[in-house]
LUMSEMAR-46824 format. One line per 5 residues: number of its first residue (from 1); their letters; for each residue x, y, z of C-alpha. Coordinates in steps of 0.001 Angstrom, whole numbers, padded with zeros to 6 digits. Layout:
BEGIN
NUM> a> X,Y,Z | ...
//
This chain:
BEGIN
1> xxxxx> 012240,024855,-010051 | 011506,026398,-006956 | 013986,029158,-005549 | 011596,031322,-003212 | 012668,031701,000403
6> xxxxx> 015464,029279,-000097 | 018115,029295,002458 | 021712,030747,001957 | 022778,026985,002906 | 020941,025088,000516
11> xxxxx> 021930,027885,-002331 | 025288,026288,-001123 | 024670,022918,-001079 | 023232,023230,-004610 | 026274,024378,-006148
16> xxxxx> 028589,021715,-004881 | 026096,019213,-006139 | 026222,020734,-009380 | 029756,020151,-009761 | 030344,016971,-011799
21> xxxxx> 032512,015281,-009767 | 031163,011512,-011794 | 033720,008798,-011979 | 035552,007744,-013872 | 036306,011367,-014862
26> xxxxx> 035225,013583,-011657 | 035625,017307,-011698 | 038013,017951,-009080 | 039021,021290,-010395 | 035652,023120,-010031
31> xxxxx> 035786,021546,-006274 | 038820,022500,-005335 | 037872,026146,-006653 | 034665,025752,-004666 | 036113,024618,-001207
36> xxxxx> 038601,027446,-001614 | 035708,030205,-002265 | 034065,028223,001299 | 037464,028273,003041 | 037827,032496,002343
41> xxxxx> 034013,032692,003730 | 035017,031060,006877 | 037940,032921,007111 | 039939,029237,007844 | 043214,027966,006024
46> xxxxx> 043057,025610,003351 | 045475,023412,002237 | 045531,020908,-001169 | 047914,018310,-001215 | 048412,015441,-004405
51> xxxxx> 049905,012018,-003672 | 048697,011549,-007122 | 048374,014225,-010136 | 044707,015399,-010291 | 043528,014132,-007274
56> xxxxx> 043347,016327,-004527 | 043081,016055,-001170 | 041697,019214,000267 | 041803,019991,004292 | 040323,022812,005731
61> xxxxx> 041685,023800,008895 | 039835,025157,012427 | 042616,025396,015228 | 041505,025021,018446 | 042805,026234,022142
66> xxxxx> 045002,022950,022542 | 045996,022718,019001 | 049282,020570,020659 | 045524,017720,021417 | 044700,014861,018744
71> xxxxx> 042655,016503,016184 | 039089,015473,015075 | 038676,015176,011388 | 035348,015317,009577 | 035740,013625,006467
76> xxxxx> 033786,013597,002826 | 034841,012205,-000118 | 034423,014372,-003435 | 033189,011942,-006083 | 030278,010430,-007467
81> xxxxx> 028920,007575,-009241 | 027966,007533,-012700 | 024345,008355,-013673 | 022135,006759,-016777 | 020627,010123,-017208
86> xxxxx> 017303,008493,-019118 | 016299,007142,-015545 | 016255,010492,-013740 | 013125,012334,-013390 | 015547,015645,-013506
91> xxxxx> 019240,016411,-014915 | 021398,014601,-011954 | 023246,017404,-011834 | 021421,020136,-011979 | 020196,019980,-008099
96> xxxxx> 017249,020413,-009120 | 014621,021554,-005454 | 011661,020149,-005976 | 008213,021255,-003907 | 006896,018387,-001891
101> xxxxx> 004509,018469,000621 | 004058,019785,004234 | 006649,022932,002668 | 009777,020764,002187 | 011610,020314,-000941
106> xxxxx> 013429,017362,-002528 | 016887,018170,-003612 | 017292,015875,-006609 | 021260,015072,-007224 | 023665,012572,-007471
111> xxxxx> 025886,012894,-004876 | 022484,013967,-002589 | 023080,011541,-000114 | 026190,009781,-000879 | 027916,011768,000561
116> xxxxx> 027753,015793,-000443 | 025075,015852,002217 | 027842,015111,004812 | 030760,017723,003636 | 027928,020674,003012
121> xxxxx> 026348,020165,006797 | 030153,020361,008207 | 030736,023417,006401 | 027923,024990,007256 | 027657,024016,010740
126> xxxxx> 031329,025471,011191 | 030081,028511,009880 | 027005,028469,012451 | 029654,028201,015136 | 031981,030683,013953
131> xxxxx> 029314,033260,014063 | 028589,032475,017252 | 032204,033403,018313 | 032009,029501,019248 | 035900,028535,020399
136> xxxxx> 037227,024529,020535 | 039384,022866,022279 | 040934,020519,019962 | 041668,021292,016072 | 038897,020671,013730
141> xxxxx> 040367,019578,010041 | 037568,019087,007373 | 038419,016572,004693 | 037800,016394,001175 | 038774,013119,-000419
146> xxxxx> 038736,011791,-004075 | 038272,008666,-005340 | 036791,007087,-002864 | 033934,005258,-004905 | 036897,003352,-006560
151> xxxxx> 038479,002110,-004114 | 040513,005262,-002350 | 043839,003880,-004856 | 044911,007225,-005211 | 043056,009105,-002259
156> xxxxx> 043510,008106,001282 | 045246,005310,001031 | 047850,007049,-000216 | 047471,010173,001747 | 047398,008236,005245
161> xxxxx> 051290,007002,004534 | 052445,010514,003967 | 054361,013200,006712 | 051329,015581,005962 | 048669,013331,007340
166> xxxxx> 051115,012653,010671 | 050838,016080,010803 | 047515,016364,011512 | 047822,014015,014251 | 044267,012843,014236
171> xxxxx> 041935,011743,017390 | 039422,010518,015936 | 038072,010474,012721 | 034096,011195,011337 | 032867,009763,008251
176> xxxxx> 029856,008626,005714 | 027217,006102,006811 | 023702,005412,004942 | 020425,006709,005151 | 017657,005041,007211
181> xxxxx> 014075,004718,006034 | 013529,003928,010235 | 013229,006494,012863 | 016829,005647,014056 | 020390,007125,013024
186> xxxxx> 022437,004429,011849 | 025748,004585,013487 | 028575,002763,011713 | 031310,001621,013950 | 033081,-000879,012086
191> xxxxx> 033274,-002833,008367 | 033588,-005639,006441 | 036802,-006652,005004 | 036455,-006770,000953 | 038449,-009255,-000656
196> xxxxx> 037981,-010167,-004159 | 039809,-013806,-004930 | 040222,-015452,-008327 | 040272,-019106,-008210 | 041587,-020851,-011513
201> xxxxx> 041742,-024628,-012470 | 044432,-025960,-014839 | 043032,-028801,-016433 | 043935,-031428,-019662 | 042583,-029908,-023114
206> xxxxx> 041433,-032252,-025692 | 037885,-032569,-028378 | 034641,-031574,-027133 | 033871,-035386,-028307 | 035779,-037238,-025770
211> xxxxx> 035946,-037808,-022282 | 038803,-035714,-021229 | 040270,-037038,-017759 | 040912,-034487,-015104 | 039051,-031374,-016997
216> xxxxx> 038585,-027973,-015368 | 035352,-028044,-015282 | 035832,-031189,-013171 | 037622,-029063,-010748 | 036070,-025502,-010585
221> xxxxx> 032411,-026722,-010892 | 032047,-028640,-007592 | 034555,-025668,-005804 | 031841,-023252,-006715 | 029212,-024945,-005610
226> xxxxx> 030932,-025394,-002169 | 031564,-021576,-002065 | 027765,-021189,-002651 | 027221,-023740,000028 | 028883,-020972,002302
231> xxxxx> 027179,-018522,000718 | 023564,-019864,001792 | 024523,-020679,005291 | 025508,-016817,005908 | 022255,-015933,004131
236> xxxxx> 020594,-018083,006286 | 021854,-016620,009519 | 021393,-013106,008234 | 017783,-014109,008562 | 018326,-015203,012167
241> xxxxx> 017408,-013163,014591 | 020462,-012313,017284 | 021123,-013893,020419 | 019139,-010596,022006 | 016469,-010879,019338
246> xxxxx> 017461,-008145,017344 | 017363,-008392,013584 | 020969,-008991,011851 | 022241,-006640,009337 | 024281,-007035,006069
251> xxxxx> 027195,-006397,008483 | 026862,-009265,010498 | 027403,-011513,008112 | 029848,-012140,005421 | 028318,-011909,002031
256> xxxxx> 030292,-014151,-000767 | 029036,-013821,-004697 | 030379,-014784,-007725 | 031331,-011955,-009999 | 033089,-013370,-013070
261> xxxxx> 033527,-016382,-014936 | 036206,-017167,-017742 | 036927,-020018,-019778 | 036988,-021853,-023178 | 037619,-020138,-026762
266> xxxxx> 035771,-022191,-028769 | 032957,-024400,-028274 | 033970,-027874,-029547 | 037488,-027945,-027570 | 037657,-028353,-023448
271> xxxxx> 039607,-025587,-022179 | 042858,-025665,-020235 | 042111,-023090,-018001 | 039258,-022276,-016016 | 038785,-019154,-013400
276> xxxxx> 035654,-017941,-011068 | 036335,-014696,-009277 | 033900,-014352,-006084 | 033753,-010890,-004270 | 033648,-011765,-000676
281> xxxxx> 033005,-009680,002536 | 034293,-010499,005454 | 032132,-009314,008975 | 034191,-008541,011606 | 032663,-010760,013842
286> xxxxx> 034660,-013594,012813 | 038376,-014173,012664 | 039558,-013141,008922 | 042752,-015496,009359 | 040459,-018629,010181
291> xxxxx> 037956,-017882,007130 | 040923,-017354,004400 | 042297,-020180,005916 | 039268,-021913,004948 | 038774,-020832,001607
296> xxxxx> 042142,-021743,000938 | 041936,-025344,001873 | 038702,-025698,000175 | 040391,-024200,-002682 | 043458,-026501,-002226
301> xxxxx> 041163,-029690,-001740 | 039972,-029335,-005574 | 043223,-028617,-007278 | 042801,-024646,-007393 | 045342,-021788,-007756
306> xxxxx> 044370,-018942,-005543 | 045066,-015286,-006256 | 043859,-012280,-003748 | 043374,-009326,-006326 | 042388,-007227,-003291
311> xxxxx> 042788,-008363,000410 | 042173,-006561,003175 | 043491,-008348,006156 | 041871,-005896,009298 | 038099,-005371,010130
316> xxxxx> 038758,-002970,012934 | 035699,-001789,014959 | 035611,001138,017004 | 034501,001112,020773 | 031093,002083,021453
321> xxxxx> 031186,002376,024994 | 032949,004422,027539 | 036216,002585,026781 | 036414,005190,023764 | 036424,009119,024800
326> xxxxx> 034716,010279,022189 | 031436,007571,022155 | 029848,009477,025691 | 029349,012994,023874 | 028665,011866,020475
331> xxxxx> 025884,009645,022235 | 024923,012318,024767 | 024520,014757,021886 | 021907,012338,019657 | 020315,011770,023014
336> xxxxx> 019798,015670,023207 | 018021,015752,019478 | 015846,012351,020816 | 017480,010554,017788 | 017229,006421,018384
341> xxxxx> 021204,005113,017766 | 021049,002002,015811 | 024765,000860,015424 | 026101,-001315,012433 | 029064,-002628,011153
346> xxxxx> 029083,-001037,007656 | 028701,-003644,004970 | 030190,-001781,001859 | 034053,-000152,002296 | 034704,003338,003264
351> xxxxx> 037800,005300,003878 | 037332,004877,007712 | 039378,001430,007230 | 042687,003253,006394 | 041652,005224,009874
356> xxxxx> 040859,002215,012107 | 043811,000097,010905 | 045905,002693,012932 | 043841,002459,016061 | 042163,005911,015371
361> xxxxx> 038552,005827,016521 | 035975,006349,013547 | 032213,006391,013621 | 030118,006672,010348 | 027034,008745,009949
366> xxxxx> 024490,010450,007867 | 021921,012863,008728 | 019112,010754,006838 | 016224,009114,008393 | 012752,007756,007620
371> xxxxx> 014442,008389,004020 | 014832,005424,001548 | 018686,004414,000678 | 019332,005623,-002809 | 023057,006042,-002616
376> xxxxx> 023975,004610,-006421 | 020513,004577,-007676 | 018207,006704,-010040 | 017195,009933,-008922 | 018893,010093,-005306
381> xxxxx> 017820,012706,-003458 | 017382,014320,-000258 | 014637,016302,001498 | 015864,019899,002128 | 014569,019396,005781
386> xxxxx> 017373,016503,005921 | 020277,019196,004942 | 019114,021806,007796 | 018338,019611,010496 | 021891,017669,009605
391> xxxxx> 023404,021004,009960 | 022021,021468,013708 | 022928,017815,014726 | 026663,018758,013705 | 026819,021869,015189
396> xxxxx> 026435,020517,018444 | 028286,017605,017476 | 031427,019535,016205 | 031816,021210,019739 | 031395,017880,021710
401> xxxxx> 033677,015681,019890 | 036188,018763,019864 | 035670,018889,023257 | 036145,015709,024110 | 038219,014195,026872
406> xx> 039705,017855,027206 | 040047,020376,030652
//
């Protein structure tokens, strides 16, 4: 498509989307080789460190005058979600920049906004600064992550428990958030806890033609439909405006949905077992101890085994006032662009929560607004006017946050 004019940046920004990083087989080789080509450009150190074979964890390095400071760390995860090619207008991976109107482009990838966007504006805005003979106070390390669109297992979860990552003795840490199709930069300061419980009944077998005392469906049937219950009164309240009279978000609420379902192996014999899996989301706004607590007893109450097959027990929010040294410049710099904050609790998981849960200050962003959210979905893209103004909104962000709190 298109190609005339086109900026050195995008060029870049192109061929990291290109690289197939998909789950559940991502190409972290051709990355790695990538970031290491960018690295040599910038003329910054590199380093690639494993907790697990094959996935790297790549952090590019920009020491500042007080290197001896808490470091800020701009952080992008590597990986993609799978594609059903037949639903894209274009190859999802060819990056395909696509003429729209007014002399933009669409840059048609996955990966486009979730969250390439966010590691190819850091890069390039360090570049910008570097030119400019631009020097910082405190260190500047630029993450690459894998695996962090299943779960971070093998990514930073790991990493965060290792000597290397005290090493970098991070300050504060900078990460995804979601495009807005408002006027307003959606500022994530916080996230839901995921926890994903399997409730199972153990019940008396026996023919399909009898009336079986104490069954599992017994049980399990009327637990679900008290964890639905639940369900509809958080639904209800995320319809309900706030106190101020500002609209609730996703994050304000805790979102509870059954998943899975198991039981029975044939159909003329009641089962002995019976489980429901429900994912559940917990907002921060609400004390995590008090609401498993609940579920618990309500799962205790009808005769139900409970099993956590992931718990997180911390949804830590970050500060957004001027108890937190780094909120007054990133603020102060948005302010400067005339870019609306509008801050969230983010209702997915991201890697911030390893951050937080050490007390490290982490704000999410993306440079996307008055752009529809089509992280996941069929032919994601972004508007090439997204990617350059992103880069000028981080490359006065970069020097403020590394500036921060500093003499």
């Amino acid at each position: 498509m298109a190609s005339d004019n086109e900026p050195e940046s995008v060029k870049r920004f192109r061929e990291y989307l290109r690289i197939k990083s998909v789950q559940p087989k991502p190409d972290y080789e051709s990355c790695v080789v990538f970031l290491n080509k960018q690295a040599e450009e910038l003329g910054l150190p590199i380093k690639v460190y494993e907790c697990v074979k094959g996935k790297p964890i790549v952090i590019i390095t920009w020491e500042g005058k007080q290197p001896e400071l808490p470091t800020v760390v701009l952080n992008s995860h590597m990986d993609v979600v799978p594609v059903f090619p037949e639903e894209w207008e274009y190859d999802p991976f060819s990056a395909e920049r696509v003429p729209i109107d007014n002399g933009d482009y669409k840059i048609i990838a996955r990966g486009s906004q979730d969250m390439k966007i966010c590691g190819s504006c850091y890069l390039e805005a360090v570049r910008k600064l570097k030119a400019q003979g631009v020097k910082l106070e405190r260190t500047i390390h630029i993450a690459f992550v894998p695996d962090e669109e299943i779960g971070s297992v093998d990514g930073l979860e790991k990493f965060v428990k290792t000597e290397d990552y005290a090493k970098l003795n991070v300050g504060f840490f900078l990460d995804e958030g979601i495009a807005n199709p408002g006027d307003d930069l959606r500022v994530f300061y916080g996230e839901r806890a995921t926890w994903w419980v399997e409730f199972t009944a153990i019940g008396n077998a026996g023919h399909g033609s009898q009336f079986i005392e104490n069954t599992v469906g017994e049980k399990i049937v009327p637990f679900m439909n008290r964890m639905l219950d639940i369900r509809k009164e958080q639904q209800d309240l995320l319809n309900t405006p706030k106190s101020d009279g500002t609209k609730r978000t996703l994050g304000d609420v805790t979102t509870i949905n059954l998943t899975m379902l198991n039981a029975g192996v044939q159909a003329n014999v009641v089962p002995k077992k019976a489980s429901v899996v429900f994912d559940i989301r917990v907002t921060p706004h609400i004390s995590l101890n008090e609401f498993r607590t609940k579920i618990e007893s309500l799962a205790a109450e009808h005769g139900l085994e409970v099993n956590f097959k992931q718990y997180n027990d911390q949804a830590c929010v970050t500060s957004t006032d001027e108890t937190n040294p780094f909120w007054v410049p990133f603020e102060n710099v948005l302010k400067s662009f005339n870019i609306g904050i509008f801050k969230e609790v983010f209702p997915a998981g991201s890697d911030s929560r390893f951050i937080r849960s050490q007390g490290i200050p982490c704000l999410g962003i993306s440079p996307l607004r008055n752009l529809p959210v089509l992280l996941h979905d069929h032919n994601e893209y972004v508007r090439e006017s997204d990617f350059i103004e992103g880069i000028k909104l981080y490359t006065s962000l970069i020097p403020a946050l590394a500036n921060a709190g500093t003499k």
